[in-house]
C-alpha positions as CSV (number, residue, x, y, z in Angstrom):
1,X,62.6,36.3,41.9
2,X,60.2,37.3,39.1
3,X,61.4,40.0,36.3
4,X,58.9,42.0,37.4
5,X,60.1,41.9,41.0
6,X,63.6,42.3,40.2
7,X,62.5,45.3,37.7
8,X,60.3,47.1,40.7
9,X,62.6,47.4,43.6
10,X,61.1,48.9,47.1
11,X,63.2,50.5,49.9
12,X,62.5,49.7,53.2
13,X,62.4,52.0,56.3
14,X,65.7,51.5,58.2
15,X,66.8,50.8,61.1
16,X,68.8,54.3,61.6
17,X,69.8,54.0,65.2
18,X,70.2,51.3,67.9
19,X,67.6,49.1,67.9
20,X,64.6,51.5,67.2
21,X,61.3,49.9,65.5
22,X,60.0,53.0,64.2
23,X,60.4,56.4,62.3
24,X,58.2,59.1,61.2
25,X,58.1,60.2,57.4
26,X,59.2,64.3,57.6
27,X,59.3,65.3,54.3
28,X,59.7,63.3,50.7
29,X,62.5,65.2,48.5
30,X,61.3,62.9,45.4
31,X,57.8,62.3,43.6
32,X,56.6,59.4,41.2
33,X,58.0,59.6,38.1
34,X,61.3,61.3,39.6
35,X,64.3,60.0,38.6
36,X,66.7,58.7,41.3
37,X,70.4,57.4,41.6
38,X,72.0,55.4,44.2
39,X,72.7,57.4,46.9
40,X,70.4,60.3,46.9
41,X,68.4,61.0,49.5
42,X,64.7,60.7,49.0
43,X,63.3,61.4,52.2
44,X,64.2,62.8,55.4
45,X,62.5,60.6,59.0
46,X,62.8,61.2,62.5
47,X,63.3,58.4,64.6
48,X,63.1,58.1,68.3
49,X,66.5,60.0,68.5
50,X,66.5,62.4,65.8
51,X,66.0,63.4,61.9
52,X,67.7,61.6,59.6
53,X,68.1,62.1,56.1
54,X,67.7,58.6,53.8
55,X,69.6,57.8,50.4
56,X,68.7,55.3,48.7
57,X,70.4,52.3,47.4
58,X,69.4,52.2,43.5
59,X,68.7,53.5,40.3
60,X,65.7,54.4,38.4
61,X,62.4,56.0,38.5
62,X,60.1,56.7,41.8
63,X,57.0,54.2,41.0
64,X,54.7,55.0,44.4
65,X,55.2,56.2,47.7
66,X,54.0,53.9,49.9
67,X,52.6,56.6,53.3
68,X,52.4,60.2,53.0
69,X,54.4,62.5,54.9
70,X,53.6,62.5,59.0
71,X,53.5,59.3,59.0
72,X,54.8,56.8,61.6
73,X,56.4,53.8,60.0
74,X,57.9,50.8,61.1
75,X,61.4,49.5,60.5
76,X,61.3,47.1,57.7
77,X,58.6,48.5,56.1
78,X,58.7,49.2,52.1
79,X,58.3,52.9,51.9
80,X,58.8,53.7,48.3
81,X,59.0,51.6,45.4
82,X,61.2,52.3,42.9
83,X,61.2,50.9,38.4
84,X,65.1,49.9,38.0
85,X,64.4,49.8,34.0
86,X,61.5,52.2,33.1
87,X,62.6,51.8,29.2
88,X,61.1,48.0,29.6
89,X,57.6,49.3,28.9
90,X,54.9,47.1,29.0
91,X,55.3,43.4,28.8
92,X,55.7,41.8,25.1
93,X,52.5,40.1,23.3
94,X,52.5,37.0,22.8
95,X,53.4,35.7,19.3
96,X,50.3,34.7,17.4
97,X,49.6,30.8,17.0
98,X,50.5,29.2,13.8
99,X,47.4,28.4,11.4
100,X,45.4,25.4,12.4
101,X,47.2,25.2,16.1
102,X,44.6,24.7,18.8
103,X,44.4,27.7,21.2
104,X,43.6,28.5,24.7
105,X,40.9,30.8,24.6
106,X,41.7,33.4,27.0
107,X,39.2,36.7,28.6
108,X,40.1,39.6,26.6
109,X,42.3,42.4,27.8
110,X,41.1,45.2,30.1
111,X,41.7,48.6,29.7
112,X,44.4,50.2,31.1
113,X,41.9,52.3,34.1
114,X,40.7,48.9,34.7
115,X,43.4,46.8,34.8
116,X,45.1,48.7,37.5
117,X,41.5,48.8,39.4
118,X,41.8,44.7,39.3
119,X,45.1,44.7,40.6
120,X,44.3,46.8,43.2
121,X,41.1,44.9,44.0
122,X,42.8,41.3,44.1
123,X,43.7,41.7,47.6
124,X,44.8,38.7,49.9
125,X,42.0,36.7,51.6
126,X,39.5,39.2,49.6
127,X,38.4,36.3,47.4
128,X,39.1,36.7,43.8
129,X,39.1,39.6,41.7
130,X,35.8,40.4,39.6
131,X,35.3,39.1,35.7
132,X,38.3,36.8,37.0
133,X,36.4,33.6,35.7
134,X,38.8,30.7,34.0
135,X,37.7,28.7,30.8
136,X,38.8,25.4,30.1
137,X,40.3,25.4,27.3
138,X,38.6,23.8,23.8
139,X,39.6,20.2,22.8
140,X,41.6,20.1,19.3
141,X,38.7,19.5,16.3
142,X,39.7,16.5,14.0
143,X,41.6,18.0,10.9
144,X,38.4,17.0,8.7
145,X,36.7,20.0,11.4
146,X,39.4,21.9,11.3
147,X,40.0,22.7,7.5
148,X,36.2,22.2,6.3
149,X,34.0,25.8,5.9
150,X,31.3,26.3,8.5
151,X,28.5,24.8,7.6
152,X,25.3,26.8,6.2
153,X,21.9,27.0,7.7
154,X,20.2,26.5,4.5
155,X,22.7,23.7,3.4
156,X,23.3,21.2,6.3
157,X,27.0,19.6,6.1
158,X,26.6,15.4,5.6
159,X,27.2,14.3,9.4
160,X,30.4,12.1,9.5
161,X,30.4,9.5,11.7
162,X,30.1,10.2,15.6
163,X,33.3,9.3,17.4
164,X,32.9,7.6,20.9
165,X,30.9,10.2,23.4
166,X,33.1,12.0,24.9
167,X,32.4,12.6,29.3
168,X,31.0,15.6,29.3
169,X,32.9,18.1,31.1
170,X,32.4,18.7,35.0
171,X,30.6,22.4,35.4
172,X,32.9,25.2,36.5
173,X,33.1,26.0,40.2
174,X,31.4,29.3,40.4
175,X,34.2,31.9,42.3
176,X,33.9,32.4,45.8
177,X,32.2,35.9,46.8
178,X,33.4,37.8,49.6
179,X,30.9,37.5,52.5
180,X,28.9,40.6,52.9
181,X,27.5,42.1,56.1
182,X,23.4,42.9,56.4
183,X,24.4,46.3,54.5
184,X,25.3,44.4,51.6
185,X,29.2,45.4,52.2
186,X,32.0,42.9,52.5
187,X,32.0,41.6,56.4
188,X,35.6,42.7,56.6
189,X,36.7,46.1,55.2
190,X,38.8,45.7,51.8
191,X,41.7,47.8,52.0
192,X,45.9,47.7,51.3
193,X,48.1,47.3,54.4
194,X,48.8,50.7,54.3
195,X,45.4,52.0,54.7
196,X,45.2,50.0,57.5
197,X,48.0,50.9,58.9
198,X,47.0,54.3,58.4
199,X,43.9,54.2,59.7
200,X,45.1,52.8,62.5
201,X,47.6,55.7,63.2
202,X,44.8,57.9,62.8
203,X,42.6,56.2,65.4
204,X,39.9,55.4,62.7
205,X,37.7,52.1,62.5
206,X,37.9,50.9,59.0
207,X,34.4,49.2,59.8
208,X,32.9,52.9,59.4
209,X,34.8,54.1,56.9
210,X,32.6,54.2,53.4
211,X,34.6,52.8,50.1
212,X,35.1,54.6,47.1
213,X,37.3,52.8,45.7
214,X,36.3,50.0,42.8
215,X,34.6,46.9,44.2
216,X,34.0,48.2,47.6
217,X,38.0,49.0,48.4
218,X,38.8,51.7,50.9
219,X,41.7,54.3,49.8
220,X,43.9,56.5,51.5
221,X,41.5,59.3,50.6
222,X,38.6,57.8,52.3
223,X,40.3,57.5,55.9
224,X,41.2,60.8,55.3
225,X,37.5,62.0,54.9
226,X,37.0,59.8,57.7
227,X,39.4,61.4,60.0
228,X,38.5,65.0,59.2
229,X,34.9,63.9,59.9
230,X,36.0,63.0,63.0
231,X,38.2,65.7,63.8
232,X,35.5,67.9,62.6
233,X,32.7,66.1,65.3
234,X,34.9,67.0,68.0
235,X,35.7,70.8,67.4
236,X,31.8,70.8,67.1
237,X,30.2,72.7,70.0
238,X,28.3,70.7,72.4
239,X,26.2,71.9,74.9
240,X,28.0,72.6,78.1
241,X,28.7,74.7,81.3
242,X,29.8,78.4,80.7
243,X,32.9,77.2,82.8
244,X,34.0,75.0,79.3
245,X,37.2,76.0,77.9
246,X,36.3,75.9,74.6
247,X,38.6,76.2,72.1
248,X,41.1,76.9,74.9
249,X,43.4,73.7,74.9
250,X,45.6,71.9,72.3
251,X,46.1,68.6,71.8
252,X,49.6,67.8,70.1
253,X,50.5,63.7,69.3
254,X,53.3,62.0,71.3
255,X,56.0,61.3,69.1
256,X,59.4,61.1,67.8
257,X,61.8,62.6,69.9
258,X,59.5,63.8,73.1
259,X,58.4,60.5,72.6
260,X,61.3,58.5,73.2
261,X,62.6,61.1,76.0
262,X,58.9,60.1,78.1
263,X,59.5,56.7,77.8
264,X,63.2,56.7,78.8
265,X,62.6,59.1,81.4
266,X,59.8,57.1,83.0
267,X,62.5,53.7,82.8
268,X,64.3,55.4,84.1
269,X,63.3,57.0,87.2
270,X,61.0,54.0,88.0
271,X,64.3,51.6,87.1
272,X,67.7,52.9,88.4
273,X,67.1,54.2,92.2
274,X,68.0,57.6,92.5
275,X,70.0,59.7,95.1
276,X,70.7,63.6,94.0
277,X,73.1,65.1,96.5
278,X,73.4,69.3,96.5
279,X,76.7,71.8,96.6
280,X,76.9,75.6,96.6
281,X,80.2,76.8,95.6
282,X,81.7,80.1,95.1
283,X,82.9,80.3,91.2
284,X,84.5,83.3,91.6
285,X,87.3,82.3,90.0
286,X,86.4,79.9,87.3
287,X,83.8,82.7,86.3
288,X,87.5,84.6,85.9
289,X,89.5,82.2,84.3
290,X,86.4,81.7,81.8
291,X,87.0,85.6,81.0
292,X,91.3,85.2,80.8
293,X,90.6,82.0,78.3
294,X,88.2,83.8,76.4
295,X,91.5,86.4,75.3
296,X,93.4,83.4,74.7
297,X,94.8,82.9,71.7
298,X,94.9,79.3,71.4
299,X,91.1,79.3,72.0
300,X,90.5,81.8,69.6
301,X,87.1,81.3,67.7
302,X,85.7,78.3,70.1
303,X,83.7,78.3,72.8
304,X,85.0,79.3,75.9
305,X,81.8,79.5,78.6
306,X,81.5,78.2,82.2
307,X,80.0,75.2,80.8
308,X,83.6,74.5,79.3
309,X,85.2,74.5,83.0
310,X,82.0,72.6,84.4
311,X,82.4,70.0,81.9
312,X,86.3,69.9,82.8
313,X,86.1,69.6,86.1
314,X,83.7,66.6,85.7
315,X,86.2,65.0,84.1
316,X,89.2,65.6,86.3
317,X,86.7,64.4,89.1
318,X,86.0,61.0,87.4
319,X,89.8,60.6,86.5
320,X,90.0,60.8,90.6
321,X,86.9,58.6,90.9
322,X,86.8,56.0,88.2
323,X,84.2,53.7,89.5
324,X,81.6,56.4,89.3
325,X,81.4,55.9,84.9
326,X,79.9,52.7,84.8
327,X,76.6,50.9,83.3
328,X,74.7,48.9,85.3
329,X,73.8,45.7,82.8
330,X,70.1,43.9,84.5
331,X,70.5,40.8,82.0
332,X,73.3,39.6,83.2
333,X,73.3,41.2,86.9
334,X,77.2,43.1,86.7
335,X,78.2,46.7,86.9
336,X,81.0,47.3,83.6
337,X,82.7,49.8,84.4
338,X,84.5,51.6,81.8
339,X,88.0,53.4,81.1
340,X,86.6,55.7,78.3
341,X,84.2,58.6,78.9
342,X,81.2,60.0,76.8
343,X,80.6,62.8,78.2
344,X,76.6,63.9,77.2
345,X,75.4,67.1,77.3
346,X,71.7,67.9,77.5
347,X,70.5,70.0,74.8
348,X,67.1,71.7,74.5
349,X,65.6,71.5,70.7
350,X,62.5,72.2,68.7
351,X,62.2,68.3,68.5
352,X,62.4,68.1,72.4
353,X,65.5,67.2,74.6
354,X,68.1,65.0,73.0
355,X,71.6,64.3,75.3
356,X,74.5,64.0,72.2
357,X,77.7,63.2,73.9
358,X,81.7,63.7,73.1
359,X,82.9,60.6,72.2
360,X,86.1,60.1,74.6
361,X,85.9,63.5,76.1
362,X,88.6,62.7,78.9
363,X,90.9,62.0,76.4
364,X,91.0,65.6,75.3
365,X,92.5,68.9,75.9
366,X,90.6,72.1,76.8
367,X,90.8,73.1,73.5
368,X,89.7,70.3,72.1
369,X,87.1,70.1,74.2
370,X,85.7,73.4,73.6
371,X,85.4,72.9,69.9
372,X,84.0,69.6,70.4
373,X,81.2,71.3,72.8
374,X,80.6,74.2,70.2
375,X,80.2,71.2,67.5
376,X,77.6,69.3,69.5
377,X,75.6,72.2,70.2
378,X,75.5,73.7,67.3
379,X,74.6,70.2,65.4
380,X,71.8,70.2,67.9
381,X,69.9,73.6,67.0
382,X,69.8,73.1,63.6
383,X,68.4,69.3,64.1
384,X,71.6,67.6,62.3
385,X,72.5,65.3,65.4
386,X,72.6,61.7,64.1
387,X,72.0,59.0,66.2
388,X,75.3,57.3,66.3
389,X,75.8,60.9,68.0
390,X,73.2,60.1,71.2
391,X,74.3,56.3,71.7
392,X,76.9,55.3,73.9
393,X,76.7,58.2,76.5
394,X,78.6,57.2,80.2
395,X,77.2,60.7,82.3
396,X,75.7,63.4,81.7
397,X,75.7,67.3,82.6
398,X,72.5,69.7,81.9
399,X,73.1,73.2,82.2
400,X,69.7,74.6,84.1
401,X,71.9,77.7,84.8
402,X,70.8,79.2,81.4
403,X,67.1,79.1,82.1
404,X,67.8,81.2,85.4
405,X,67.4,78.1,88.3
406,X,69.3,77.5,90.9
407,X,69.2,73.1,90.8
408,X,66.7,70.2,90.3
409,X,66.6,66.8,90.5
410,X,67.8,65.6,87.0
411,X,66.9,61.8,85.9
412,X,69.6,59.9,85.3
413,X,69.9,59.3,80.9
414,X,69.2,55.5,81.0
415,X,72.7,53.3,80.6
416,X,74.3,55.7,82.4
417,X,75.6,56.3,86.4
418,X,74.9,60.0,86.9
419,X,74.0,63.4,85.7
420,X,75.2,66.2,86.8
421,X,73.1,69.5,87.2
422,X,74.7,73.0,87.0
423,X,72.6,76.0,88.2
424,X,72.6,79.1,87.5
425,X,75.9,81.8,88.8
426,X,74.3,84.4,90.5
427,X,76.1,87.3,92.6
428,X,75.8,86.6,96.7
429,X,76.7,87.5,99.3
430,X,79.5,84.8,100.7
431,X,82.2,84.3,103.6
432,X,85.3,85.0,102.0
433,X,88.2,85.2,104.0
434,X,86.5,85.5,107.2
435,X,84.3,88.7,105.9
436,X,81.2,88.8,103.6
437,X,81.5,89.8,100.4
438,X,79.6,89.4,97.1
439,X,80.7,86.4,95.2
440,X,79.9,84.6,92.6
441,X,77.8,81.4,93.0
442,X,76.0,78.2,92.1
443,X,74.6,74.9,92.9
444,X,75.6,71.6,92.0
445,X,73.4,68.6,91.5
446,X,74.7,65.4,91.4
447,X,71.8,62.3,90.7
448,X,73.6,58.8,90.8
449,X,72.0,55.1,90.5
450,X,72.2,54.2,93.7
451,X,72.6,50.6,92.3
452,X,76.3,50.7,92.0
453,X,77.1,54.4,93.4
454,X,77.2,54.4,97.0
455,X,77.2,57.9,98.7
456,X,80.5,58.3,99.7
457,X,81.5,57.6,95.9
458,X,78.8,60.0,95.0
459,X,79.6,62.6,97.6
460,X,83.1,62.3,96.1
461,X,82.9,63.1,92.7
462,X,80.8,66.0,93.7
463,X,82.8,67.2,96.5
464,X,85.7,67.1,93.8
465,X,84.1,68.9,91.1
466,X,83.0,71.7,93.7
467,X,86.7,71.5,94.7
468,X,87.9,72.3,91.2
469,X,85.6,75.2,90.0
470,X,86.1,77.0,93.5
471,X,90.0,76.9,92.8
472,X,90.3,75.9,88.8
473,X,94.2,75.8,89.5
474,X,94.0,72.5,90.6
475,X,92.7,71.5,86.7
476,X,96.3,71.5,86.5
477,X,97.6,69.3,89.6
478,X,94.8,66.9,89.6
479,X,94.2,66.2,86.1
């Protein structure tokens, strides 16, 4: 590694989750010419999961940002580059040669504006930079040449005698121009990688772009132009029917979170074979038992909500029907079943819907569990849900209650066996004790991967967790 290499440091975008190949730049915290130490976070990214904060791993000064923010990058792509010993300065001149020593004649040195153009210019496969010809350099004069004045016009020197002919030397190789188009401009676009990369998140042909950067290169700036122009050719008015709805529809880019959710949804539903069974039960008691907890002073301060029982009930079920947490793993055609449970719980966010889960949730008490509910949820409206939060996830409940609807048809959250959906509690009337009466109730839906849950296991674990929120006392005998 070069000293200027090890001097100019660049940090790469990471990989921030499990396996993900890209991230979008949110926001830069830092500028060129900021000074940064290792550990402070310079920008924040959201990946396929969620938005994550990055620190980076040096000292020093911010040299250039390599993509502005909104962009998509991939992993392993430098995004900033950073000068680990800005007090180097500039390079040393060289010492001058000692009287009478033959020199290399070298070009002169550029100015500053257009040394950084050349540098800029002398891309790869772009053929050499301009005024980038190479001299030979001059053959030592004998010493009598060297030391004698130069001679007069009006006073010719006395020619010494001619030493054997030298072979004259070979003409230089002129430098090889970049082939040009019929326009007159290079046949293929001049630009950094990320312009092009750029460009090619912005949907814009670099063979239409116009340069304005030295010797034909096309900047950052210039796709810009070129996307606005574009933009701006489509929000033109065109001729069309009076039924047009113009300036009626939005068109918002897929990414990040919504992103990944499409895609997994979609693998999943055309993937894992699903069955959704249904239950109404009357929760007339858990809806009490929520309202006895809720004055109970070992849940003081947490959250204490039907969701709480739902989720505890799910668990007690499981504990009664273990095969139902498992994965099913294609690449090596077994079902692992496991004796943990992550218990995910569908959150709605700005970013789209993300499913953290609670790391070994049947492991832990109802307290416990509340606070560990309140945590998640709470991490997940403000946008601070990390990753390692989202991975790992054995089932799943989403509460559709809150919006008001009665059940659905969730899709299963790929690598797991089921989700479970709980509808909304709504005031019936209901056989109670051989009369009608108005009770409180809901719908369950369970969805399983038919794959490796059959429907008497399914109908199980649902039967059960109807079982416990219609009498909640059995949270106590059965789990």
């Amino acid at each position: 590694m070069t000293a200027v290499e090890q001097r100019f440091r660049e940090f790469k975008m990471p990989d921030v989750g499990e396996g993900l190949t890209e991230a979008e730049i949110l926001k830069w915290f830092v500028a060129p010419g900021d000074t940064v130490t290792d550990g402070q976070v310079v920008c924040e990214v959201e990946t396929a999961k969620a938005a994550v904060e990055l620190p980076i791993p040096f000292d020093g000064v911010v040299h250039e940002l390599r993509f502005d923010e909104g962009t998509t990058v991939d992993v392993g792509t430098a995004i900033i580059s950073v000068d680990t010993d800005p007090g180097a300065g500039e390079a040393a001149p060289q010492a001058a040669p000692a009287a009478g020593e033959a020199v290399a004649e070298a070009p002169a040195a550029a100015p500053e504006s257009e040394e950084k153009e050349g540098r800029q210019a002398n891309l790869v496969g772009y053929g050499a930079a301009p005024a980038s010809t190479k001299r030979r350099p001059r053959k030592p004069l004998p010493s009598a040449q060297r030391s004698a004045p130069a001679p007069s016009a009006a006073a010719p020197a006395p020619q010494a005698p001619a030493p054997a002919p030298a072979p004259a030397p070979a003409p230089a190789r002129p430098e090889a121009a970049p082939e040009l188009n019929g326009s007159g401009r290079p046949a293929r676009p001049l630009a950094k990688p990320p312009v092009r990369k750029l460009a090619k998140d912005l949907g814009i042909d670099l063979e239409t772009v116009t340069p304005s950067g030295a010797d034909g290169i096309i900047t950052r700036e210039d796709v810009h132009a070129a996307a606005e122009a574009v933009q701006a050719a489509r929000e033109t008015p065109v001729a069309a029917p009076a039924t047009a709805p113009q300036g009626r529809e939005r068109r918002v880019p897929v990414k990040g979170v919504r992103k990944a959710t499409a895609q997994a949804m979609v693998n999943s539903a055309f993937t894992a074979p699903h069955v959704t069974e249904f239950v109404t039960v009357d929760v007339t008691r858990t809806m009490k038992l929520v309202s006895e907890l809720k004055q109970d002073p070992e849940l003081a301060g947490l959250r204490v909500n039907p969701l709480l029982l739902v989720a505890k009930a799910l668990l007690v079920a499981i504990r009664r029907n273990p095969d139902i947490n498992a994965t099913w793993d294609e690449g090596n055609q077994e079902i692992v079943y496991k004796d943990y449970v992550n218990l995910g719980i569908a959150a709605a966010t700005p970013r789209g819907l993300i499913v953290p889960n609670i790391k070994d949730a049947d492991a832990k008490t109802l307290p416990e569990l509340a606070s560990a509910l309140g945590e998640l949820v709470g991490t997940a409206r403000e946008g601070r849900t990390s990753p390692a939060e989202m991975s790992g996830g054995t089932i799943t409940i989403t509460n559709v209650g809150v919006f008001g609807i009665d059940a659905g048809t969730p899709i299963i959250n790929p690598g797991e066996s089921a989700i479970l959906a709980f509808g909304a509690v709504k005031l019936q009337p209901w056989v109670h004790k051989g009369e009608v009466k108005p009770r409180q109730v809901t719908t369950l839906a369970l969805s399983f991967d038919h794959r490796l849950v059959d429907g008497e296991l399914g109908s199980k674990v649902l039967a059960d967790v109807a079982a416990v929120l219609e009498r909640p006392k059995r949270l106590i005998t059965w789990a």
